[in-house]
C-alpha positions in Angstrom: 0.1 9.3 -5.2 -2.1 10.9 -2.7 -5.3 9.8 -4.7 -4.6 6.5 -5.3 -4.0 6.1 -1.3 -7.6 7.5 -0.4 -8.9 5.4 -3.5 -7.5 2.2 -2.4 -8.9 3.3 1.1 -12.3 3.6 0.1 -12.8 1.3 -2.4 -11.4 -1.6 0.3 -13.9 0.0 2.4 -16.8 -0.4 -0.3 -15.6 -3.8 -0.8 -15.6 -5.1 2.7 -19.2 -3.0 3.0 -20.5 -5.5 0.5 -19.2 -8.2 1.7 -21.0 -8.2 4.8 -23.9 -6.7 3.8 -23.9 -10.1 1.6 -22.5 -12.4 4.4 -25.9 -10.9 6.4 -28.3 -12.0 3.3 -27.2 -15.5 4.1 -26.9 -15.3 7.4 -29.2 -12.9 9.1 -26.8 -11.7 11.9 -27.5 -8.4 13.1 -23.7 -7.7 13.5 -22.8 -8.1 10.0 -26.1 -5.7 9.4 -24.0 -2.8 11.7 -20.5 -3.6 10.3 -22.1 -3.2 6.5 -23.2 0.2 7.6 -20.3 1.0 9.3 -18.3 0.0 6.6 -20.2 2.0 3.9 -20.2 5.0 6.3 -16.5 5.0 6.3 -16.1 4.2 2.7 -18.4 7.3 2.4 -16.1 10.0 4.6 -13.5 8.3 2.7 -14.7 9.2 -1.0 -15.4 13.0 0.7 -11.7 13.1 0.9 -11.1 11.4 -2.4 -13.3 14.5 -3.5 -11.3 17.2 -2.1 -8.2 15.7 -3.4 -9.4 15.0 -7.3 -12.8 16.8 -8.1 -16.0 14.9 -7.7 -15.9 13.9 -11.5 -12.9 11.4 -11.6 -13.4 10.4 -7.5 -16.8 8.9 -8.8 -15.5 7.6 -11.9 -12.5 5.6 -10.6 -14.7 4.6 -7.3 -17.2 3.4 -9.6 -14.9 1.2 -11.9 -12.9 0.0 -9.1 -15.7 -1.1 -7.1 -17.8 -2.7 -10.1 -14.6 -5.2 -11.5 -13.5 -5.8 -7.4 -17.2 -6.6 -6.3 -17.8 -8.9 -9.2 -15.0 -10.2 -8.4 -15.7 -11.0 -5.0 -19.3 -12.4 -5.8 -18.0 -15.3 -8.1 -14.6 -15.7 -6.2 -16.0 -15.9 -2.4 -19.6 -16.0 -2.6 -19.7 -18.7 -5.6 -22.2 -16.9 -7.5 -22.5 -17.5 -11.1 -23.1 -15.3 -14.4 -25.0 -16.4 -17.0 -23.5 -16.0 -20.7 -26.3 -12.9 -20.8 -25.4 -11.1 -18.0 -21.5 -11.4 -18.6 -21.7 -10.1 -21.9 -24.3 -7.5 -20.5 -21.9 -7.0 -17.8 -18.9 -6.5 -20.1 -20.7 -3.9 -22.5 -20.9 -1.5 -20.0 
């Protein structure tokens, strides 16, 4: 239970890092620069917990996972971005 708490944690912060960190490519506001950072910084202390709870092998593994599917996610969801047929069946391969 514990680990899926500090994994929800961190990848929500990962996920919010990215999101600004995108919202300042298309907008160029300083601010979203610093809360990106801030974000991933916390996201970071977060996944040293996630560490000490469940070994650094599966706290990369399901951060990694997590993140990929949620961020892609994100990208076409929010952001309106667009695969093409060669990188979603790259994308889904692995």
């Amino acid at each position: 239970m514990r680990v899926a708490a500090i994994l929800f944690i961190a990848v929500c912060l990962f996920l919010a890092g990215a999101t600004a960190s995108r919202a300042y490519v298309s907008n160029s506001n300083l601010w979203l620069l610093a809360t990106a950072l801030v974000l991933y910084t916390l996201g970071s202390l977060s996944m040293i917990a996630l560490m000490r709870t469940s070994g650094l092998s599966l706290a990369i593994s399901l951060s990694s996972v997590a993140q990929l599917i949620a961020i892609n996610a994100i990208a076409v969801l929010v952001f309106d971005e667009r695969l093409s047929w060669h990188q979603a069946v790259a994308s889904s391969s692995g």
